[in-house]
C-alpha positions as CSV (number, residue, x, y, z in Angstrom):
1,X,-65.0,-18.1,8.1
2,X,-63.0,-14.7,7.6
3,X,-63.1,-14.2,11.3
4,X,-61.3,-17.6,11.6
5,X,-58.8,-17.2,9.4
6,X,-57.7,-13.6,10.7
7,X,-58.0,-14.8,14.1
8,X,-55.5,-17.8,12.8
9,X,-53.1,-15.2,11.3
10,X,-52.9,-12.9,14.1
11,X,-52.2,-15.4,16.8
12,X,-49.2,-16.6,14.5
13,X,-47.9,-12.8,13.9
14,X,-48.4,-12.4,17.3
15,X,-46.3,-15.5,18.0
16,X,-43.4,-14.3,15.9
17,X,-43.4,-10.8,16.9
18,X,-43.1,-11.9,20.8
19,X,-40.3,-14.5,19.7
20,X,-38.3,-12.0,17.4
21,X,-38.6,-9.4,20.4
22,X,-37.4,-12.0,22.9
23,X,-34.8,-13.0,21.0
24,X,-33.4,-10.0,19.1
25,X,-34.4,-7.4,20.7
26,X,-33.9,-9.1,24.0
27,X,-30.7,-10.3,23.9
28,X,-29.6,-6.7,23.8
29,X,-32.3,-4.4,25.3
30,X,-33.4,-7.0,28.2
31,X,-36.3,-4.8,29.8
32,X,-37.6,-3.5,26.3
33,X,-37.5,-6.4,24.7
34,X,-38.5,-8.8,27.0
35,X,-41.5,-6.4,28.2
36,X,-42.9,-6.2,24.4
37,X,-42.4,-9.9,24.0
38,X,-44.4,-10.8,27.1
39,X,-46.9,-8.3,25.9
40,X,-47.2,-9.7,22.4
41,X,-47.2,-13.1,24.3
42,X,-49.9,-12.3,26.2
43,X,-52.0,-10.7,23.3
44,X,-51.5,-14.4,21.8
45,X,-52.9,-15.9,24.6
46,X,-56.2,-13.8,24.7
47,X,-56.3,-14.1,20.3
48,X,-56.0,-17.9,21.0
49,X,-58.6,-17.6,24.1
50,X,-60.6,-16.0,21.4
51,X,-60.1,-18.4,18.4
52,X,-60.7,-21.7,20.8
53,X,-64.3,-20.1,21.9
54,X,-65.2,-19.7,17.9
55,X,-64.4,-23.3,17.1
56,X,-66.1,-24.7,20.3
């Protein structure tokens, strides 16, 4: 159940940090910003890859 819940939690940090760097950091810095958002996008996706195969 702790595995769940951290899971949970990091895919929405993860979620935020890649919006707040496309955004923010993004609109100024395009190839820094946009380069750790797709990262921290990307990490989201494997974290949510990872959550869906513990519920299933």
């Amino acid at each position: 159940m702790a595995e769940l819940v951290f899971l949970a939690a990091s895919l929405l940090v993860l979620l935020i940090l890649g919006y707040v760097f496309w955004g923010g950091v993004g609109s100024k810095r395009r190839d820094i910003g946009r380069g750790f958002a797709v990262a921290a996008f990307g990490l989201a996706a494997y974290v949510g890859n990872m959550l869906y195969d513990k519920l299933t």
